[in-house]
C-alpha positions as CSV (number, residue, x, y, z in Angstrom):
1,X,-21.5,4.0,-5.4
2,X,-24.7,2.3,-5.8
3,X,-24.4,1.4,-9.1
4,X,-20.4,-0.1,-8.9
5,X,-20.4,-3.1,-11.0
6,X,-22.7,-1.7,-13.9
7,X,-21.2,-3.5,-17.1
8,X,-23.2,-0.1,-19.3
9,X,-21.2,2.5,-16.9
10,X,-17.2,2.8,-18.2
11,X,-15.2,3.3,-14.9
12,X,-13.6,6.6,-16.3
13,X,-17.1,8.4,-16.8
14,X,-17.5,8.1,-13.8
15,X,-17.2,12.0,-11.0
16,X,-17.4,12.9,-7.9
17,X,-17.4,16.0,-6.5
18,X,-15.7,17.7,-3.7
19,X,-19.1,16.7,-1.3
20,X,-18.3,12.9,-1.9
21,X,-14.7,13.3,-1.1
22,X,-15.3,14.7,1.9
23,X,-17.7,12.1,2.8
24,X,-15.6,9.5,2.4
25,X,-12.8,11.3,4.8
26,X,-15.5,11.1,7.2
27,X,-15.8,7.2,6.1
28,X,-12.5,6.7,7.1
29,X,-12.4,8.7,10.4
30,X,-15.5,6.1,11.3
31,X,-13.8,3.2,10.0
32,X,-10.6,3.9,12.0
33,X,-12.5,4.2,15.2
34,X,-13.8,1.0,14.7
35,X,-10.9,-1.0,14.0
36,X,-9.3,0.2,16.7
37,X,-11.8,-0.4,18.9
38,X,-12.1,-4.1,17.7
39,X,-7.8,-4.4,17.9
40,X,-6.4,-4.5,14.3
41,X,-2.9,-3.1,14.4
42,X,-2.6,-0.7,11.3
43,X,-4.9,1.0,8.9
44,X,-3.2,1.9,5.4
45,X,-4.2,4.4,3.2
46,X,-3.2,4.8,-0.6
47,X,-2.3,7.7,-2.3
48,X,-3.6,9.5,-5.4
49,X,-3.8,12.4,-7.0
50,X,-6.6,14.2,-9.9
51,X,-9.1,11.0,-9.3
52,X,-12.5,11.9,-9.7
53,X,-14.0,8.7,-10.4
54,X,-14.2,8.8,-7.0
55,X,-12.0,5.3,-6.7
56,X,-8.9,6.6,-5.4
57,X,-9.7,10.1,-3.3
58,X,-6.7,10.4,-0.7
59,X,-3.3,12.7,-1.7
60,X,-2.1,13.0,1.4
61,X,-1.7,10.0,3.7
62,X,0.8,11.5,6.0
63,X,-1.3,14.0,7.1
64,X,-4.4,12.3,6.9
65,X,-3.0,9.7,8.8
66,X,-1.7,12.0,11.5
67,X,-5.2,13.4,12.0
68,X,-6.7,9.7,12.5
69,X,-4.0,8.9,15.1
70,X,-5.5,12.0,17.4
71,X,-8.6,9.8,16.8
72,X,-8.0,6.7,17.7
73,X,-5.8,5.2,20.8
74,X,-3.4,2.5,19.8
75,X,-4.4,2.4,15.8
76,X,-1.2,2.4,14.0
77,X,-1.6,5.0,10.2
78,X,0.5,3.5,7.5
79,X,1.1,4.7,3.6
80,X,0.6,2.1,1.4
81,X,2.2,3.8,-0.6
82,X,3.3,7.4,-0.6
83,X,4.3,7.7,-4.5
84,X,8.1,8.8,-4.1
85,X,9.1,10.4,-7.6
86,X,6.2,12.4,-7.2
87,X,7.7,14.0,-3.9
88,X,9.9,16.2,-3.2
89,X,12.4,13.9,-0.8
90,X,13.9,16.3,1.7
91,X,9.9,17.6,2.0
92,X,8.8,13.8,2.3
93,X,11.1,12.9,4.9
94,X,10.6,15.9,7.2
95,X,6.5,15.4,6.9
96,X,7.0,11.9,8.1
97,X,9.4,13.2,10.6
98,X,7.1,15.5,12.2
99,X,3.7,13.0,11.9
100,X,5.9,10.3,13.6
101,X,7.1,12.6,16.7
102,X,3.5,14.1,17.2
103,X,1.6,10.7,17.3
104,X,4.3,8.9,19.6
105,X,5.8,6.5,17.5
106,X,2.9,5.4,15.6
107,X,3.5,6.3,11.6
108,X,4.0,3.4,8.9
109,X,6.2,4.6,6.4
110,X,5.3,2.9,2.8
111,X,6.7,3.5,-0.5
112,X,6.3,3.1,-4.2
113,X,6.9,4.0,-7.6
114,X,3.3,4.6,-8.7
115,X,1.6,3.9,-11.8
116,X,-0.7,6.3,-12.9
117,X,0.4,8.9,-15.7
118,X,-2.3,11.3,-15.2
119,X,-0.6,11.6,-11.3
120,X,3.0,11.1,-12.0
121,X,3.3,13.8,-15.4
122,X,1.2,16.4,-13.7
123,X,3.2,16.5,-10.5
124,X,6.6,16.8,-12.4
125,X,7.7,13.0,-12.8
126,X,6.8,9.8,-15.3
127,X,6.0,6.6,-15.0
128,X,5.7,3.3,-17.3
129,X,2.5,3.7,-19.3
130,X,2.0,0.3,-21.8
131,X,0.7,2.3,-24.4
132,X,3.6,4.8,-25.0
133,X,6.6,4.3,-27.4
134,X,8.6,5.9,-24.2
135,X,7.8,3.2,-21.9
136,X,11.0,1.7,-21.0
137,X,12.7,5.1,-20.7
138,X,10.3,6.3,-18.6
139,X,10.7,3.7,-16.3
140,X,13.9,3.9,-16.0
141,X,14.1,7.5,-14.8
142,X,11.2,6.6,-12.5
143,X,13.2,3.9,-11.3
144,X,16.3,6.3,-11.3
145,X,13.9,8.7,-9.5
146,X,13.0,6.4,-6.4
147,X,15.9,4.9,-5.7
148,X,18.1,8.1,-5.3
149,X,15.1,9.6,-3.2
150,X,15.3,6.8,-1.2
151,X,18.9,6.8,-0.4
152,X,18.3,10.5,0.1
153,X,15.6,10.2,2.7
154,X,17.5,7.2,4.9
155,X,20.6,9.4,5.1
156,X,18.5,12.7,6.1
157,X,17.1,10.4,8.4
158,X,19.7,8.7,10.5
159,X,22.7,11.1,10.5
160,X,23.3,14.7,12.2
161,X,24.5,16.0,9.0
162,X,24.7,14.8,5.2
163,X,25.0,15.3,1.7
164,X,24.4,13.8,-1.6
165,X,25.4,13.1,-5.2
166,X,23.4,11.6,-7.6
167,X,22.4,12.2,-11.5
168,X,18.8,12.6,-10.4
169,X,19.2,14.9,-7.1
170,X,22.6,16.6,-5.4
171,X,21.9,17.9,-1.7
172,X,22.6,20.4,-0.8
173,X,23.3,22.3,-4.5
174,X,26.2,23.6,-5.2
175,X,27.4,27.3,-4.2
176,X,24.7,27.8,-1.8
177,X,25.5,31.2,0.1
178,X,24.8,31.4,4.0
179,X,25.8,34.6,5.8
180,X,30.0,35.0,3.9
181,X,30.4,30.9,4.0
182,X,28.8,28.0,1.5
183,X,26.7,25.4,2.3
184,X,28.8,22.1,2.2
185,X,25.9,19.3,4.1
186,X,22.3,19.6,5.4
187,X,20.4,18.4,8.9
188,X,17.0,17.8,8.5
189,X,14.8,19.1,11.0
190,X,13.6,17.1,12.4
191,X,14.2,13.4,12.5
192,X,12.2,10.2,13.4
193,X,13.3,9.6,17.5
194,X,13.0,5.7,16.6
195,X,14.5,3.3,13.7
196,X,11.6,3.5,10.8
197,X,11.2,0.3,8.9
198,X,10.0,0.8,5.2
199,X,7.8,-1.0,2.8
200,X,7.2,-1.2,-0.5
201,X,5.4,-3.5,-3.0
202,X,7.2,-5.9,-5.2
203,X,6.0,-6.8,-8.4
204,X,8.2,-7.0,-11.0
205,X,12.0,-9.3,-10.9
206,X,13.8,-5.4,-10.8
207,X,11.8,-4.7,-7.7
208,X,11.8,-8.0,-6.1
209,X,15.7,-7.9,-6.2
210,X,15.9,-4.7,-4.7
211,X,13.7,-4.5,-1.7
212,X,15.5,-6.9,0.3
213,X,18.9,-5.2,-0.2
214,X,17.6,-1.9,0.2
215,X,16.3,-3.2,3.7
216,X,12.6,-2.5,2.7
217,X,9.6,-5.0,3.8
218,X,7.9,-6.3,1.4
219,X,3.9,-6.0,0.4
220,X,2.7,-8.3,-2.4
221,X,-0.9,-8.2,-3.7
222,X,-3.5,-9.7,-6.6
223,X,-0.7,-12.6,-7.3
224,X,-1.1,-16.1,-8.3
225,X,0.2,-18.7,-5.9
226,X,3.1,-20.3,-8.1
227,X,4.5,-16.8,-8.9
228,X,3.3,-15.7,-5.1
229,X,5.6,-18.3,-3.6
230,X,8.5,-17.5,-6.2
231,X,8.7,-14.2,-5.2
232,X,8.0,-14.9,-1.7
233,X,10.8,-16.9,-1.4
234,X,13.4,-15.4,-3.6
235,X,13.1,-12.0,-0.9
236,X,14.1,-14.8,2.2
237,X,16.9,-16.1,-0.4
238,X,18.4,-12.5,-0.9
239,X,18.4,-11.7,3.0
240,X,20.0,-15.0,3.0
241,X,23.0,-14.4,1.0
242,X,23.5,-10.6,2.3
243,X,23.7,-12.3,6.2
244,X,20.6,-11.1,7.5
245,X,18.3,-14.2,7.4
246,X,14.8,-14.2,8.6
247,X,12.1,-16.4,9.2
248,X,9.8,-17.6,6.4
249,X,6.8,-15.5,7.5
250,X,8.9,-12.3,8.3
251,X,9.4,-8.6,6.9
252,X,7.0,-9.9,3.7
253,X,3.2,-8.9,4.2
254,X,0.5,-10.4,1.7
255,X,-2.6,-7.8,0.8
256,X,-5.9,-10.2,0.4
257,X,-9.1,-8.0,-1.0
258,X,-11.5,-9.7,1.1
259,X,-15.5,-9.6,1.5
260,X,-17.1,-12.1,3.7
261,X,-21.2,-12.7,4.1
262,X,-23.1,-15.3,6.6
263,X,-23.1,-17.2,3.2
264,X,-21.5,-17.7,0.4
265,X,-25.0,-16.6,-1.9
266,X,-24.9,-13.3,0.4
267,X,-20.6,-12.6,-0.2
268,X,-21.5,-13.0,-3.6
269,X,-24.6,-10.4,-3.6
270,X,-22.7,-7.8,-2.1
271,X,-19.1,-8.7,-3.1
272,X,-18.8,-9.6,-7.3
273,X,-20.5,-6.1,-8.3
274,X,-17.7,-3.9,-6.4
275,X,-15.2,-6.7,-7.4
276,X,-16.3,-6.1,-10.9
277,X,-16.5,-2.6,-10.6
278,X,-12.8,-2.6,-8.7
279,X,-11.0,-4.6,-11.6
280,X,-12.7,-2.8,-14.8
281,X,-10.9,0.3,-13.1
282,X,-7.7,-1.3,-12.8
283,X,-7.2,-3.8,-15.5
284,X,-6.2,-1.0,-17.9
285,X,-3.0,-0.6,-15.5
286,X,-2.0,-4.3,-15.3
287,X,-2.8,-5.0,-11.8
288,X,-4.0,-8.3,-12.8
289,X,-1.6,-9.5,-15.1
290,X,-0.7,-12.2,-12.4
291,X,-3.8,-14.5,-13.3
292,X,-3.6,-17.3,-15.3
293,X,-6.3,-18.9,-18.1
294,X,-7.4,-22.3,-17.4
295,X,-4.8,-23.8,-19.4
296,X,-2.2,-22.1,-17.4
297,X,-1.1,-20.1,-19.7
298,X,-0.4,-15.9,-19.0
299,X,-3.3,-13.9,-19.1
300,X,-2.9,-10.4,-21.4
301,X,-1.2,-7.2,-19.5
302,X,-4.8,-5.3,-19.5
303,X,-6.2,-8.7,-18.2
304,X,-10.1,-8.3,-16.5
305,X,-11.0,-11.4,-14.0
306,X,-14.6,-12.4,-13.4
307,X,-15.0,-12.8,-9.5
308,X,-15.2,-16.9,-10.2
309,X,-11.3,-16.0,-11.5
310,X,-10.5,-13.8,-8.4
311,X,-11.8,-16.5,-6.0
312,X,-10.9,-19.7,-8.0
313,X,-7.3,-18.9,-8.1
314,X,-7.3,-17.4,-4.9
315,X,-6.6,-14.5,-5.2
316,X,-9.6,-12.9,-3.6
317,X,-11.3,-14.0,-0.9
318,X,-15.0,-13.3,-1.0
319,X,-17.7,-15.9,0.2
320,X,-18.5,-17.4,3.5
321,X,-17.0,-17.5,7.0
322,X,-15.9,-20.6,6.2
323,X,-14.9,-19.6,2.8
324,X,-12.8,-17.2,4.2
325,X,-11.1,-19.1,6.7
326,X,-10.1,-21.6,4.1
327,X,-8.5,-18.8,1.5
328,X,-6.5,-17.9,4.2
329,X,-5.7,-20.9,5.6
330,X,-4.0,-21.7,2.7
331,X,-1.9,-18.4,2.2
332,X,-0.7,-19.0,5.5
333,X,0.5,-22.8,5.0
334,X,2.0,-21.8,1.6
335,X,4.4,-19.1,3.0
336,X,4.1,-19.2,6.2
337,X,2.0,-16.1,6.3
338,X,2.7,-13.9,9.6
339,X,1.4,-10.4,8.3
340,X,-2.0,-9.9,6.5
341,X,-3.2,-6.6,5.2
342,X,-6.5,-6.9,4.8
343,X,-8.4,-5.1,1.4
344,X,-11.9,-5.0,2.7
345,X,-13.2,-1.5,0.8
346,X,-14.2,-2.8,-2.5
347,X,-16.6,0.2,-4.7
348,X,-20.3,0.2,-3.1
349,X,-19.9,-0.7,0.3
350,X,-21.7,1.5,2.7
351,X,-20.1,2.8,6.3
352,X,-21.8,0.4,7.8
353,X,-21.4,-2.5,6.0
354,X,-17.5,-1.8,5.8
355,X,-17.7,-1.4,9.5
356,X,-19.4,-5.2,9.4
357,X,-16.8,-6.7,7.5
358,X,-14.2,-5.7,10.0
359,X,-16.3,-7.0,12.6
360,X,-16.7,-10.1,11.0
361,X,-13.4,-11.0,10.1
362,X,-11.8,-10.1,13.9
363,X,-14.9,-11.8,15.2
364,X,-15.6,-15.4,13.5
365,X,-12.8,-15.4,10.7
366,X,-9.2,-14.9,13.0
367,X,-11.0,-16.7,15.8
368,X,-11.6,-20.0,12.9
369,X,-7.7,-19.5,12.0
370,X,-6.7,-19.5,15.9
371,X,-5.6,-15.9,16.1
372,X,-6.0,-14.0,18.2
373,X,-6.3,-10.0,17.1
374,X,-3.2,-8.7,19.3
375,X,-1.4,-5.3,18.9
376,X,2.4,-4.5,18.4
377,X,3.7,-2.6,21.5
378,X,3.4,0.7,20.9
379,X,7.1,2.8,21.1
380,X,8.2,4.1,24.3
381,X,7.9,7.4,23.1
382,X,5.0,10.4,24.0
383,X,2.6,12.2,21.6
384,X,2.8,15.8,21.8
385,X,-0.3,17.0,23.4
């Protein structure tokens, strides 16, 4: 996208065609290689569906993440986030089954409620939109929606046989014939051979109250500090009170969009057109609702930061090495940061710049932070070859 940024170009008339998509799965094969090679642990994709602006270009993270772990050697493939009410959640759970089982162990299983109408409505589901009268009823089938898939996909998981009852889904349906008998419970073939951990994003106080007692990890992203820490803290409070206490830094991961240069002049050159061009796309959906004015006060829901907002309130980190170092730095002291998730593919960076910024964050960024870029074991289990 040579032109991201371009204040004359709106972000929705904007398509790409089926060449571009294609070349940026090939971005993505290159871009895995490389952070394996240079020793981050996991590389996330997102999922979308019908987005041919040419943002969001990825509908299937389970099995495009599959194909990047025959590509790479000890690179773990996460979904950040596969968009459950858009799923079917018996099909969801075998796919991840199966991806797990063939790469060894090395699958991330992330989930959310997603937020895009044109996605959720086509593929047989809603979600919240701000500017529908049906807003509030949407979400709460959505809500409705994920949670019961989720309690679906946990049981399918982790017992021989099961069944379920809920308003949303009942498995297996009543009155099912099979050869003279009926179906009374299910066994999903197959299942995971290891405990899967899952994460999901928590944004609003519904969510953040329910990730910890659902046993989910939580992933926050594009927050202000105060409410960054709130949240932060209420999750350890909850695990708390239900007995399972954990360490500050633990089972919460923090998503920084990051963009570092030599200098500061040079983060900024590259960096505030794709920020620009990443936030006009997004603003629409609220995903920067979390800033705050220079008064303090709340910003609007459809809220569109200038990168001197993103960076000033720290909720970006694009500048020098040292500016860098410093951002996080601070998320680290604040909550005790253990697990970062770096957002380095901001609109217009090339292969090889994107394969730079990787490069220079394991190379002169961890190093300035005194960390060291080391791997999670990999599971005792094999990949079928």
């Amino acid at each position: 996208m040579p032109d991201a940024g371009d204040p004359n170009i709106d972000p929705t008339e904007r398509r790409y065609g089926n060449d571009d998509v294609i070349e940026c799965y090939r971005n993505l094969v290159a871009w895995s290689r490389t952070a394996d090679a240079l020793g981050y642990d996991t590389m996330w994709l997102t999922e979308h569906h019908f987005q041919f602006e040419g943002y969001e270009v990825l509908p299937n993270l389970v099995l495009f993440g599959q194909h990047l772990a025959m590509q790479t050697k000890n690179l773990r493939l996460g979904q950040m986030f596969n968009v459950i009410p858009q799923w079917h959640p018996l099909r969801l759970a075998e796919d991840f089954a199966l991806a797990d089982i063939i790469t060894g162990g090395r699958m991330e299983f992330g989930v959310g409620r997603g937020t895009v109408p044109r996605e959720a409505w086509s593929l047989g589901t809603v979600v919240a939109s701000g500017d529908n009268s049906m807003s509030a009823e949407h979400d709460r089938i959505n809500r409705q929606t994920f949670e019961e898939s989720m309690e679906v996909i946990k049981l399918a998981w982790r017992n021989e046989r099961f069944s379920y009852r809920g308003k949303q889904f009942v498995f297996p349906p009543d009155e099912i014939p099979d050869r003279g008998k009926y179906v009374d419970d299910l066994t999903l073939i197959p299942r995971p051979e290891r405990h899967i951990d899952v994460y999901q994003p928590v944004t609003s106080p519904e969510t953040i109250e329910y990730v910890p007692r659902a046993g989910h990890k939580a992933v926050f992203w594009l927050q202000n500090a105060d409410s960054q820490k709130e949240k932060w803290d209420r999750y350890g409070a909850i695990r708390e009170e239900m007995g399972e206490p954990v360490a500050p830094g633990e089972d919460r991961c923090l998503v920084l969009n990051i963009h570092v240069g030599k200098t500061r002049e040079a983060a900024m050159k590259k960096g505030a057109p794709g920020h620009d061009e990443f936030a006009r796309f997004l603003s629409p959906y609220g995903r920067f609702s979390s800033y705050r004015n220079p008064d303090g006060s709340k910003v609007p829901f459809n809220f569109c930061p200038t990168v001197e907002d993103s960076v000033n309130q720290k909720i970006m980190a694009i500048g020098s090495v040292d500016d860098v170092v410093d951002n996080i730095g601070f998320w680290r002291d604040l909550l005790d940061l253990k697990h970062l998730c770096i957002f380095f593919d901001f609109p217009g960076v090339t292969r090889e710049e994107m394969n730079e910024q990787m490069h220079l964050v394991a190379e002169e960024v961890m190093p300035k932070l005194g960390e060291k870029m080391e791997r999670r074991p990999l599971p005792n289990l094999q990949p079928l070859v």
